[in-house]
C-alpha positions as CSV (number, residue, x, y, z in Angstrom):
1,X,8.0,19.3,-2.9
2,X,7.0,22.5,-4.0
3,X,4.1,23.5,-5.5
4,X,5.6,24.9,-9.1
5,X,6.8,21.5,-9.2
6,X,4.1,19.5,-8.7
7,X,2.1,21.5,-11.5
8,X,5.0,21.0,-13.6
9,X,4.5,17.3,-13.0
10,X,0.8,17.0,-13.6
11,X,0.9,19.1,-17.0
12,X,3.6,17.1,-17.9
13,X,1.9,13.8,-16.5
14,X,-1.3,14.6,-18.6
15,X,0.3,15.0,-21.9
16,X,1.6,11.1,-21.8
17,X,-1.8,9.3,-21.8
18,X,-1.9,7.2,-24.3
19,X,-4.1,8.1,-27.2
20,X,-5.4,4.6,-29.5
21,X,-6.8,4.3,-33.3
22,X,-10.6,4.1,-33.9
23,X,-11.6,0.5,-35.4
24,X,-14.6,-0.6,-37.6
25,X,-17.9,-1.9,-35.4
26,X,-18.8,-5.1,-34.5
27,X,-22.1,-6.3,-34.4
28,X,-23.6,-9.2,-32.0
29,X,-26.5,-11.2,-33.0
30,X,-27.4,-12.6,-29.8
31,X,-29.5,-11.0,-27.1
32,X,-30.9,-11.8,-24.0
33,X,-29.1,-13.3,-21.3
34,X,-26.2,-15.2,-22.4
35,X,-23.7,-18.2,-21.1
36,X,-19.9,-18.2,-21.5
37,X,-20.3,-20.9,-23.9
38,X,-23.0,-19.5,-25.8
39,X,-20.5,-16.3,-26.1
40,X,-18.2,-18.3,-27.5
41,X,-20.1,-19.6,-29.7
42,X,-21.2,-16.4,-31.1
43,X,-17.5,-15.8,-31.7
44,X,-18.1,-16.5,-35.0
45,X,-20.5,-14.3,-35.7
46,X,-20.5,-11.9,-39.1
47,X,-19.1,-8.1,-39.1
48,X,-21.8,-5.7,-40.2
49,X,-20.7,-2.2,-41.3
50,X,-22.1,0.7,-39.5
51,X,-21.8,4.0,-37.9
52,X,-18.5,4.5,-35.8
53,X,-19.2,4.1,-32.0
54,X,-18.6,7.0,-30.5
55,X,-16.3,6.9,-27.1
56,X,-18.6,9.2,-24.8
57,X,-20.6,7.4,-21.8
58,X,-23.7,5.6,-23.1
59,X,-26.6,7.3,-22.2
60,X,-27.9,4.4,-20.6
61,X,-24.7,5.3,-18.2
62,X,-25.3,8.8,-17.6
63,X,-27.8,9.2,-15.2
64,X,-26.2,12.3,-13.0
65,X,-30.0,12.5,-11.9
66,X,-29.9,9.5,-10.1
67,X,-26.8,9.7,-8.4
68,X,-28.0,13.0,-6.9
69,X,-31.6,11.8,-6.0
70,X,-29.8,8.7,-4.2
71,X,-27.7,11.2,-2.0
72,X,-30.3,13.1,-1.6
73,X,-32.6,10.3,0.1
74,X,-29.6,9.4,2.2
75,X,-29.5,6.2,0.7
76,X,-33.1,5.2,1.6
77,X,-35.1,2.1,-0.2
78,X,-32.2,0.4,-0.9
79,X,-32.3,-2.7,-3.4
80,X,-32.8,-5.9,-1.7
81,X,-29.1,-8.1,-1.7
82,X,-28.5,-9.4,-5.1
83,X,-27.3,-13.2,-5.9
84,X,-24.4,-14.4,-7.8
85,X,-24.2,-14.2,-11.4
86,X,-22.5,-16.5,-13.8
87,X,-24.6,-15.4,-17.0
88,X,-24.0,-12.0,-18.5
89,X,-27.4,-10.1,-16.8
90,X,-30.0,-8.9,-19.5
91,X,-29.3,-5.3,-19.0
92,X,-25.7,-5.8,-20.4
93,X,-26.0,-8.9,-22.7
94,X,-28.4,-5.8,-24.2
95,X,-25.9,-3.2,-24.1
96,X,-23.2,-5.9,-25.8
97,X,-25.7,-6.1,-28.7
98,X,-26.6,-2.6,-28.9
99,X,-22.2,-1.7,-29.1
100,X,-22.1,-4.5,-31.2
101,X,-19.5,-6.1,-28.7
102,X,-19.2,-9.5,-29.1
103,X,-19.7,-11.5,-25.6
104,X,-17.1,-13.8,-25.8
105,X,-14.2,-10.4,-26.1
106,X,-15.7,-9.6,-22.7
107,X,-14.0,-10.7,-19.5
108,X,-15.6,-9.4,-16.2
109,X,-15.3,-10.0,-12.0
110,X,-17.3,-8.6,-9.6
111,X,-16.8,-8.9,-6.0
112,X,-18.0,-7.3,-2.8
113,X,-14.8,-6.2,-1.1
114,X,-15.8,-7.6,2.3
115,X,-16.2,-10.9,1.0
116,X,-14.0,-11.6,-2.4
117,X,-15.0,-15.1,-2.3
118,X,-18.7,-14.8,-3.3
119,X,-18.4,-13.1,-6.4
120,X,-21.6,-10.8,-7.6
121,X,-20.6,-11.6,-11.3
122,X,-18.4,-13.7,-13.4
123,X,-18.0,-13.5,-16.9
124,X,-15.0,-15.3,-18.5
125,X,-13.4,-13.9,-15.6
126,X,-10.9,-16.9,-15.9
127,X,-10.1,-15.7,-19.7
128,X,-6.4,-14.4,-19.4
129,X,-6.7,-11.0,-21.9
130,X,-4.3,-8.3,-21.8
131,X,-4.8,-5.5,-18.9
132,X,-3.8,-2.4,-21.1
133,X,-3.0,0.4,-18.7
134,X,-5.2,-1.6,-16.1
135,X,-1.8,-3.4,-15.2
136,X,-1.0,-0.1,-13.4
137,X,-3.4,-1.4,-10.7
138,X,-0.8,-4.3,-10.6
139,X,2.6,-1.9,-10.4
140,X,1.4,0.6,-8.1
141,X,-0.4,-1.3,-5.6
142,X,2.6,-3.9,-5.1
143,X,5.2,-1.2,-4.8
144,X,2.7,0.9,-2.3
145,X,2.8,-2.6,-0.5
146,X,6.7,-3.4,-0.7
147,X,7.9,0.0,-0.6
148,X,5.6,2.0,1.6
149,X,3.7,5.2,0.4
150,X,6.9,7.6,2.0
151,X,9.3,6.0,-0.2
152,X,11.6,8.4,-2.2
153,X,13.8,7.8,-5.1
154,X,17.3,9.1,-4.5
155,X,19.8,11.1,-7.5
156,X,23.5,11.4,-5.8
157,X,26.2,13.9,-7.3
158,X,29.9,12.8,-7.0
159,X,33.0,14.6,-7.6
160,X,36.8,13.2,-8.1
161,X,38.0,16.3,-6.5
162,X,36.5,19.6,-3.9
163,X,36.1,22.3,-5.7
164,X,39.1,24.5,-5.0
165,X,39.1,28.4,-3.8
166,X,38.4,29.8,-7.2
167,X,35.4,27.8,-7.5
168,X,36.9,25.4,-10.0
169,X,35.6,22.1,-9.8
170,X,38.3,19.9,-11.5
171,X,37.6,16.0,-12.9
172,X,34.1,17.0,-13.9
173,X,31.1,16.1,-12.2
174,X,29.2,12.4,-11.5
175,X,25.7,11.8,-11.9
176,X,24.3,8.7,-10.4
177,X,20.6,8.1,-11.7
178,X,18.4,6.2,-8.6
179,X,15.4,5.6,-11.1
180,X,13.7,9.3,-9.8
181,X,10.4,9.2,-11.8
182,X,9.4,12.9,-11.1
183,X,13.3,14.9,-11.9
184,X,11.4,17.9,-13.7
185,X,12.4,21.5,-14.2
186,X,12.4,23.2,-11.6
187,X,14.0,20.5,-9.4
188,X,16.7,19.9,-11.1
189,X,17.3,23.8,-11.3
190,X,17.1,23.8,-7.8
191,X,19.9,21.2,-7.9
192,X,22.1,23.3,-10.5
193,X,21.7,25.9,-8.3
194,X,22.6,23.7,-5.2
195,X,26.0,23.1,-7.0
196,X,26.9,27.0,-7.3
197,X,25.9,27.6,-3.7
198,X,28.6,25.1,-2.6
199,X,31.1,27.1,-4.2
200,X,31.5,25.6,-7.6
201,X,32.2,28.2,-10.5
202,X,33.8,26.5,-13.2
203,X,33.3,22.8,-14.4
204,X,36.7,21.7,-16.0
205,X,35.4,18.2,-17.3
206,X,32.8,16.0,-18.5
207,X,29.6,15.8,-16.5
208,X,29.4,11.5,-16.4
209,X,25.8,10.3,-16.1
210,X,25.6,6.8,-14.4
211,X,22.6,5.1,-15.4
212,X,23.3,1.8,-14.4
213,X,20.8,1.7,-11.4
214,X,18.5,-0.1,-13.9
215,X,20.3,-2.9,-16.5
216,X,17.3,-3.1,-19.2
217,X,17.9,-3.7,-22.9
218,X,17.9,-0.7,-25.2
219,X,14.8,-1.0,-27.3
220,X,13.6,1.1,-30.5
221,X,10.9,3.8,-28.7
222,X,9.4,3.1,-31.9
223,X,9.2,-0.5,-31.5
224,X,5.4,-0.4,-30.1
225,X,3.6,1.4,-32.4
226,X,5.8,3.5,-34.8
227,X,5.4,6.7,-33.2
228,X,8.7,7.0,-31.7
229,X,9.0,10.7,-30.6
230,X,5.1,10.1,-28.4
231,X,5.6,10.7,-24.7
232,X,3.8,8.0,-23.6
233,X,6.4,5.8,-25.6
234,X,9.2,7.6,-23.5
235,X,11.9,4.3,-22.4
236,X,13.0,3.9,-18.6
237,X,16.1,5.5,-17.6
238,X,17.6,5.6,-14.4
239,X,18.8,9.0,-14.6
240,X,15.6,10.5,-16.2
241,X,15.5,14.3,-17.0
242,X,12.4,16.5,-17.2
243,X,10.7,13.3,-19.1
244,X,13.0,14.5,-21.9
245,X,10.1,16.5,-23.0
246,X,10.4,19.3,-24.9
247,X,7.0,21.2,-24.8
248,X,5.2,23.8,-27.1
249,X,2.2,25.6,-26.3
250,X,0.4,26.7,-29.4
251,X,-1.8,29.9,-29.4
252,X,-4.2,30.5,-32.8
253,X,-3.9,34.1,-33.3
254,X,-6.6,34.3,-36.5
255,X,-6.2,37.9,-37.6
256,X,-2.4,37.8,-38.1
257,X,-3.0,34.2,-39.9
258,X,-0.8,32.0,-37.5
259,X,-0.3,29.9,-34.4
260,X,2.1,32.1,-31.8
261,X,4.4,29.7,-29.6
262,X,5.9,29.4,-26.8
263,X,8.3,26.7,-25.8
264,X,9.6,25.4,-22.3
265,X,12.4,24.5,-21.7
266,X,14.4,26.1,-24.0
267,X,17.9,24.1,-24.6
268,X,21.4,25.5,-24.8
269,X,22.0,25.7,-28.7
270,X,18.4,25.2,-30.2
271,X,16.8,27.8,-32.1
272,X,12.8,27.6,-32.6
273,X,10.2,29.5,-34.9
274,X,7.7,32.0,-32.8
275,X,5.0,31.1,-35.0
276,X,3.4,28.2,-37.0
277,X,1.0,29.1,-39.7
278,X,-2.2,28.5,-39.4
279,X,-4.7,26.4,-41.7
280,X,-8.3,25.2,-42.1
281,X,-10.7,22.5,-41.6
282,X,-11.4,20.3,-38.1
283,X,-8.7,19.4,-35.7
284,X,-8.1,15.7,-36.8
285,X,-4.6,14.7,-36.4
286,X,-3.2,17.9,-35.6
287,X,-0.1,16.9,-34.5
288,X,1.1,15.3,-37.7
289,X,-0.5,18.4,-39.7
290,X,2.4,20.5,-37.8
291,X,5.2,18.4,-39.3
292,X,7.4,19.1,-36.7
293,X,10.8,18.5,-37.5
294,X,14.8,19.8,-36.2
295,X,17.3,20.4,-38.1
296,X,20.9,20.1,-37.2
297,X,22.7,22.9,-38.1
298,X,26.5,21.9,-37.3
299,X,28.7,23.0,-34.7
300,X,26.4,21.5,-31.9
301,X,23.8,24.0,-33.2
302,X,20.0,23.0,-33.8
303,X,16.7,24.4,-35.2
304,X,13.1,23.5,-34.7
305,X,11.1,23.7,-38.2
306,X,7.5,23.7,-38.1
307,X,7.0,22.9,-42.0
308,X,2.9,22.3,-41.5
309,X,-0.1,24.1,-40.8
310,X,-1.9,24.5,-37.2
311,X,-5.6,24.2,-37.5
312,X,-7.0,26.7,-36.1
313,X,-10.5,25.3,-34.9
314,X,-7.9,23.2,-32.4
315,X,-7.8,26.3,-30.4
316,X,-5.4,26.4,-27.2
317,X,-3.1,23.2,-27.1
318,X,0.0,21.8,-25.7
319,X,2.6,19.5,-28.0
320,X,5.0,17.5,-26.3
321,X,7.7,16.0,-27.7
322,X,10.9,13.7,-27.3
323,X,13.5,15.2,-29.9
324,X,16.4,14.5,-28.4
325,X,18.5,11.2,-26.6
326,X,19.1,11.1,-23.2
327,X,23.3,12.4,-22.9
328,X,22.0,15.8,-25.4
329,X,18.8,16.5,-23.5
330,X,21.0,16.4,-20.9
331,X,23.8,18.1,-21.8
332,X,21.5,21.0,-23.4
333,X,19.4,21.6,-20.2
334,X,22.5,21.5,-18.0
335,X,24.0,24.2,-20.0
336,X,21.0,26.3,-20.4
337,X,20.8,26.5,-16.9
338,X,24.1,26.2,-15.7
339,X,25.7,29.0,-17.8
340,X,22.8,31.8,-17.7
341,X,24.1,33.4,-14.8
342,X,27.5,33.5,-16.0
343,X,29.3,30.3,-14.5
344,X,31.4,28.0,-17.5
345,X,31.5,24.8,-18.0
346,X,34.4,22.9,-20.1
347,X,33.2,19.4,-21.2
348,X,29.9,17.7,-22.3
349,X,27.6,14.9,-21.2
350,X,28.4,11.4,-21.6
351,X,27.5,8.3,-20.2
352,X,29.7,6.0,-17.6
353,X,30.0,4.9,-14.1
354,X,30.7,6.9,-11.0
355,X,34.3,6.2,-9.8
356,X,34.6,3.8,-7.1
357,X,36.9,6.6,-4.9
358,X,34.3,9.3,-6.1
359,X,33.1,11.7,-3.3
360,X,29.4,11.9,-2.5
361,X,28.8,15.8,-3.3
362,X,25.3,16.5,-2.7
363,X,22.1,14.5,-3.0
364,X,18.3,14.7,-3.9
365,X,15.7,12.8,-2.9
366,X,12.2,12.7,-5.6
367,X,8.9,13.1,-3.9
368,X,7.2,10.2,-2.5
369,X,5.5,7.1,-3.6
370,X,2.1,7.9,-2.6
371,X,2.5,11.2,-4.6
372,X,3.6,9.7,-7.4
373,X,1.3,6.4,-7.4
374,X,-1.6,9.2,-7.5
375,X,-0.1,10.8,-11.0
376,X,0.8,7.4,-12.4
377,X,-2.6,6.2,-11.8
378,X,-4.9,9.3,-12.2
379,X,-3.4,10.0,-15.1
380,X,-1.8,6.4,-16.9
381,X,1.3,7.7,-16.9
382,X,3.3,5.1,-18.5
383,X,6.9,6.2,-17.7
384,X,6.5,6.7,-14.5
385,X,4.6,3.3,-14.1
386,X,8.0,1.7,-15.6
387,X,10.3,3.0,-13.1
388,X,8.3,1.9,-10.3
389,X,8.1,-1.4,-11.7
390,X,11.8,-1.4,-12.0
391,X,12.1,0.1,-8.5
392,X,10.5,-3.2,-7.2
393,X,13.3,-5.2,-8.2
394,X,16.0,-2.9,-7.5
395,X,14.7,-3.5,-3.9
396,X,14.8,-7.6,-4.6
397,X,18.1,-6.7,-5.6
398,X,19.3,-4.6,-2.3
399,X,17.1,-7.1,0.1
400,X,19.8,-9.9,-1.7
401,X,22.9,-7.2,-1.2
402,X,22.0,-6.7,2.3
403,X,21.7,-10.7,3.0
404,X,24.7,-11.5,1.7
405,X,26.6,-8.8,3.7
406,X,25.1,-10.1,6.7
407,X,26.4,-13.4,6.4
408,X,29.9,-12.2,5.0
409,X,30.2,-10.2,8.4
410,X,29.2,-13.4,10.4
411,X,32.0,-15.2,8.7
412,X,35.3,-15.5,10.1
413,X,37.9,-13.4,9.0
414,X,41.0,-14.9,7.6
415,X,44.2,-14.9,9.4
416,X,46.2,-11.9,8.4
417,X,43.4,-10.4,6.5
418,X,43.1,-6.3,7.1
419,X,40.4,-4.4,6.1
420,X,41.2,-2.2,2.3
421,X,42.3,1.4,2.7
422,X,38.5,3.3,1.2
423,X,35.0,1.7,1.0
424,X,35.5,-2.3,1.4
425,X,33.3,-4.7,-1.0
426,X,30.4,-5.0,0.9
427,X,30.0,-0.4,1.1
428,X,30.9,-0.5,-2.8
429,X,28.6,-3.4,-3.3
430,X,25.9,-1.2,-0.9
431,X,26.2,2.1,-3.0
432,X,26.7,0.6,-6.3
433,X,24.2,-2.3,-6.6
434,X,24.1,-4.1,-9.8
435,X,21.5,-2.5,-12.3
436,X,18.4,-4.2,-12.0
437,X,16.7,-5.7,-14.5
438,X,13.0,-6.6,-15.8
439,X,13.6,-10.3,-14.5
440,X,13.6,-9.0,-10.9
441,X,11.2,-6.6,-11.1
442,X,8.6,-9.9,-12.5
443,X,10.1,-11.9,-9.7
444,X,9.7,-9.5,-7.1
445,X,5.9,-9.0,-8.1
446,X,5.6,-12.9,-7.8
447,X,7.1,-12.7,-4.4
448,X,4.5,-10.1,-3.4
449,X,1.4,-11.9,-5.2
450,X,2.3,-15.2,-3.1
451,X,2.5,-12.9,-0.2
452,X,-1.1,-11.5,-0.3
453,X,-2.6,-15.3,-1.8
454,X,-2.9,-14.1,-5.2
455,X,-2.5,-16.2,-8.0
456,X,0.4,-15.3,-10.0
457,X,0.0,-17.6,-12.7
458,X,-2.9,-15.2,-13.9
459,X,-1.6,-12.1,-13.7
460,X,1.6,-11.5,-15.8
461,X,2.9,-8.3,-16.3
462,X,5.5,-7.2,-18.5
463,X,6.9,-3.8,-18.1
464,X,4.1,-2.6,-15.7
465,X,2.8,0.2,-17.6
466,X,0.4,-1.8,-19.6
467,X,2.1,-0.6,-22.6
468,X,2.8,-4.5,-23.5
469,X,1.8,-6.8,-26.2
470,X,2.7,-9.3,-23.6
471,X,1.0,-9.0,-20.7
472,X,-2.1,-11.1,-19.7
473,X,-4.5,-10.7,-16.6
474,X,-7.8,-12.6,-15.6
475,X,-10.5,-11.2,-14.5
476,X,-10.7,-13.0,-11.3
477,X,-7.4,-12.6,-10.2
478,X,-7.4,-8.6,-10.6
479,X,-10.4,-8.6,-8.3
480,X,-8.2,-10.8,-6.1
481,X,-5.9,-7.8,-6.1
482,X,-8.4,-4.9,-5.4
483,X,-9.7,-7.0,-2.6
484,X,-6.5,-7.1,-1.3
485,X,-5.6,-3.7,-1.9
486,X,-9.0,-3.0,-0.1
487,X,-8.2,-4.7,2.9
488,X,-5.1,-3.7,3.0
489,X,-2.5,-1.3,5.0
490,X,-2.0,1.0,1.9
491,X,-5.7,1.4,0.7
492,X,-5.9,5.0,1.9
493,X,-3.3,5.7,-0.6
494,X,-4.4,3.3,-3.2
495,X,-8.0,4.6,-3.6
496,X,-7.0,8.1,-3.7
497,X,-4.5,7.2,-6.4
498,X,-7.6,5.9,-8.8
499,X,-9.6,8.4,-10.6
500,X,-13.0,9.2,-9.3
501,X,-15.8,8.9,-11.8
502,X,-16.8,11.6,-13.7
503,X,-14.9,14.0,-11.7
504,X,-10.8,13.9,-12.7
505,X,-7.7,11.8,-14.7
506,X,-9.1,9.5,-17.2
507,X,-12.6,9.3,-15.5
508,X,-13.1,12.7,-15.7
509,X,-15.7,12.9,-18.9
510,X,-17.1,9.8,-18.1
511,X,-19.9,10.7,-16.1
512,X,-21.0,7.3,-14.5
513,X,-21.8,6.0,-11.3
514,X,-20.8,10.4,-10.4
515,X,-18.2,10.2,-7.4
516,X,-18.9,6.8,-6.1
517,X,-16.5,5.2,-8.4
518,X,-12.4,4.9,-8.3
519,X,-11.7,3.7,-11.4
520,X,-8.3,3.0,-13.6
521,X,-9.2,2.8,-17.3
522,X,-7.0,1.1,-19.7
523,X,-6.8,2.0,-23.8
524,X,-4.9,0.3,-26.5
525,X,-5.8,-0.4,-30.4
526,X,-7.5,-3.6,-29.6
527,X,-8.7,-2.9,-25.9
528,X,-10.4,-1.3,-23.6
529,X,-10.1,-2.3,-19.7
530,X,-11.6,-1.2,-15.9
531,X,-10.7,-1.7,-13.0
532,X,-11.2,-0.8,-9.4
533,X,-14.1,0.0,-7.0
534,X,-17.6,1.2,-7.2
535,X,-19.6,2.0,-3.8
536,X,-22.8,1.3,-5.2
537,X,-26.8,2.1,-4.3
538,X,-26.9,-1.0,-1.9
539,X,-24.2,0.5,0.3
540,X,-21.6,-2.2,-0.4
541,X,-18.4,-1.4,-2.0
542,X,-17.1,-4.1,-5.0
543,X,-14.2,-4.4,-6.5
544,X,-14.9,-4.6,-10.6
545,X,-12.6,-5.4,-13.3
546,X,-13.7,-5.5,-16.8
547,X,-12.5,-5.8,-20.1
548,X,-13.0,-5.5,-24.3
549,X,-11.0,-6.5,-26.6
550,X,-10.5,-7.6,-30.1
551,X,-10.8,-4.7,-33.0
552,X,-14.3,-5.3,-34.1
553,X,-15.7,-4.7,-30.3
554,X,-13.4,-1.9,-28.9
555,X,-15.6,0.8,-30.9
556,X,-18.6,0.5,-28.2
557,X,-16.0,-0.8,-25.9
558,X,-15.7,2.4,-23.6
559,X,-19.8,2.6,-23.3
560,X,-20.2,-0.9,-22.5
561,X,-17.7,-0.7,-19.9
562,X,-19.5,2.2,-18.6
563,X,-22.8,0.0,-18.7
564,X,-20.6,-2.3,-16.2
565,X,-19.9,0.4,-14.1
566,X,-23.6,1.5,-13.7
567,X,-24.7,-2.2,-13.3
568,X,-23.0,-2.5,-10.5
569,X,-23.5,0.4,-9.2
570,X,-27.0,0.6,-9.6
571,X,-27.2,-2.7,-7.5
572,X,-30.3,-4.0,-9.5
């Protein structure tokens, strides 16, 4: 994959991490070591107003210091082995009252990754709670398992017809989507350019995009949280485009009183302003002080309108944005690119199925699993988690395809019978699998869980991105999971997939447990979520997952998570 590409992806990657609401505090009345049933007890408990928690690392969590003086020492004077914990330790039934996070909205598992069945600490780890982007753990480790790390996802071009001497290529062109998470830019350039290299000058037809790899209900983008045109809110699609992103870099330019832009890509028939004006005050919610907005001129013409004001103390930032469905998007890149350098095209984009008799043209293959398991999980990328979820049970789906071709070939063949002029069944059946749906991407994960002793019935996963009012882990069984991911064949490529603590994705400002962590984070409205491993001051490595949730407790949430982190890792 080349490198223009892959920075293309990660800029792209980091602008879909799911941003949440801040919520009122909650404040806990208990102290001291608690019991699961005295947390639920407390349940009840009164809401006290107060200051707004603020998201950083707790203090108490920060101690860069003693990650260096432990290094330093070469790991010398080592705690002595702790026991097993069922009651929430003083040091962070203390932190739950100082976040005002109620104990019984906590879940949390702790267990040495050598030996998963002594747990270090349990804490309502049996409490099924929902994972928030934490389910990626679930997603990407399964396919990394099912798949393998070198996996690639493939997009094939058809035609009806050669393209003849004069370069006319007549019937249009065939776009078969294979679920390619990663299609950005420059790749698919490289692919438009592919097409005039191979002699094609002229497109005489519509360009037919084939989308039925996956067969998932169409749903409102809108339908999670009512911000419909958010990245992170982007729906799968089979035949996914540059993330249908369009993207504008905003530059403050104070003397001249406005915000200078620059937009990429631009599309074939949209106009857009060079400036935004700029205004006053702190950065807030700049995105909705912009008031971006497109008009639609007629005649297939469009215009960006920026009808807000840019603060200007937001400095330097990036707006992405999905303005357009999937056949325009489409059919606006395509032309950009395909018609710069003077070649035509007569048709538009629409969607359909690629002709059983169509001609494979050329083909392109994404980069691979591992690489994109490490963006998915480094930085929550929640399309890209989708499609591998769907991937999973497009593979259930071929593994049945395959099965039943087998045993139509061990079958005898009817008197008389002659094989069809063209592909037979079971080639069409090969190439054009039925689309597969959510159902099968579930079942396949349940296969896999059963597989590696992992019980299913406590970890359900929707859509695998996390993005899910729907899906419901326990603590236990995600430590299951990282157990098994540790002592598995793909861990190489699982750990390095997880972001290191304090250092890069999600992790990167969280400066806990410095570089001896590998941690997914998980963020919605209502919750706050850990998982992964921490290699901690006793030399073991433990697998940790942790969770908040409930509005009153997600406020301290992030610094009580932290305090989990440095728990462990501090091995006291």
């Amino acid at each position: 994959m080349r490198e223009g590409s892959i920075f293309s992806l990660k800029i792209i990657v980091c602008s879909f991490m799911l941003s949440a609401l801040s919520v009122p505090a909650f404040s806990e009345s208990g102290s001291g070591t608690l019991t699961p049933a005295m947390a639920e007890a407390a349940a009840g408990a009164s809401a006290h107003g107060g200051e707004k928690e603020n998201d950083a690392a707790a203090p108490e969590a920060n101690d860069e210091g003693a990650a260096s003086r432990n290094r330093a020492s070469g790991r010398e004077g080592l705690p002595t082995p702790r026991g097993s914990f069922t009651q929430l330790p003083e040091k962070l039934a203390l932190a739950a009252k100082r976040l005002r996070v109620n104990p019984a909205g906590i879940t949390i598992s702790v267990v040495p990754v050598e030996n998963p069945g002594k747990p270090l600490l349990s804490w309502r780890a049996d409490a099924m709670e929902p994972p928030a982007s934490a389910a990626k753990l679930v997603t990407t480790l399964a396919a990394l398992e099912v798949l393998g790390s070198s996996y690639r996802w493939r997009t094939n071009f058809y035609v009806k017809e050669m393209p003849d001497k004069k370069g006319v290529l007549k019937g249009g062109l065939y776009i078969r989507g294979g679920g390619d998470p990663a299609l950005v830019l420059e790749d698919f350039a490289l692919e438009v350019d592919r097409l005039a290299q191979k002699g094609v000058r002229r497109i005489d037809g519509n360009i037919v995009i084939d989308r039925s790899h996956f067969n998932i209900p169409k749903v409102d983008p809108g339908a999670f949280d009512g911000r419909r045109s958010r990245p992170y809110n982007l729906q799968p699609d089979a035949a996914l485009l540059n993330y249908r992103n369009l993207s504008f870099e905003i530059t403050p330019d104070v003397k001249a009183g406005v915000a200078r832009l620059v937009v990429f890509p631009p599309l074939a028939g949209v106009s857009y302003p060079k400036t935004i004006r700029l205004g006053k005050g702190g950065c807030g919610d700049w995105k909705s002080a912009i008031a971006f907005k497109v008009n639609d001129l007629g005649k297939g013409k469009k215009r960006v309108l920026f009808n807000g004001r840019y603060p200007s103390a937001c400095g330097v930032k990036t707006f992405n944005v999905i303005a357009f469905e999937a056949d325009e998007y489409f059919e606006r890149l395509f032309r950009a690119l395909w018609e710069k350098d003077g070649r035509t095209w007569r048709g538009k984009v629409v969607s359909g199925k690629v002709p059983e008799d169509g001609k494979l043209f050329l083909s392109r293959l994404s980069p691979t699993l591992g690489e994109i398991t490490a963006l998915t999980n480094k930085w929550s990328n929640n399309p890209m988690a989708r499609h591998i979820f769907l991937t999973l049970g497009a593979a259930r789906v071929n593994e049945e395809l395959e099965e039943k071709a087998s045993e139509e070939k061990a079958a005898p063949k009817a008197a008389g019978a002659s094989k069809a002029e063209g592909k037979s069944q079971e080639e069409k059946r090969l190439e054009f699998p039925r689309g597969a749906t959510l159902a099968d991407a579930r079942a396949a994960l349940a296969d896999w869980m059963a597989g590696r002793g992992i019980p299913a019935s406590e970890i359900i996963i929707d859509n695998g991105s996390g993005l899910s009012r729907t899906s419901r882990v326990s603590a236990r069984a995600m430590t299951a999971l990282l157990a098994a991911g540790w002592n598995g064949p793909y861990m190489p490529e699982y750990l390095a997939s997880l972001p290191i603590t304090g250092r890069d994705g999600t992790m990167v400002r969280r400066k806990v447990a410095l570089e001896e962590g590998r941690i997914k984070t998980g963020y919605l409205e209502d919750v706050r979520s850990i998982g992964g491993y921490v290699h901690a001051l006793d030399g073991k490595r433990y697998a940790v997952y942790a969770s908040v949730t409930g509005a009153k407790n997600v406020p301290g949430g992030i610094k009580f998570l932290d305090a989990v982190i440095d728990w462990v890792y501090a091995a006291e």
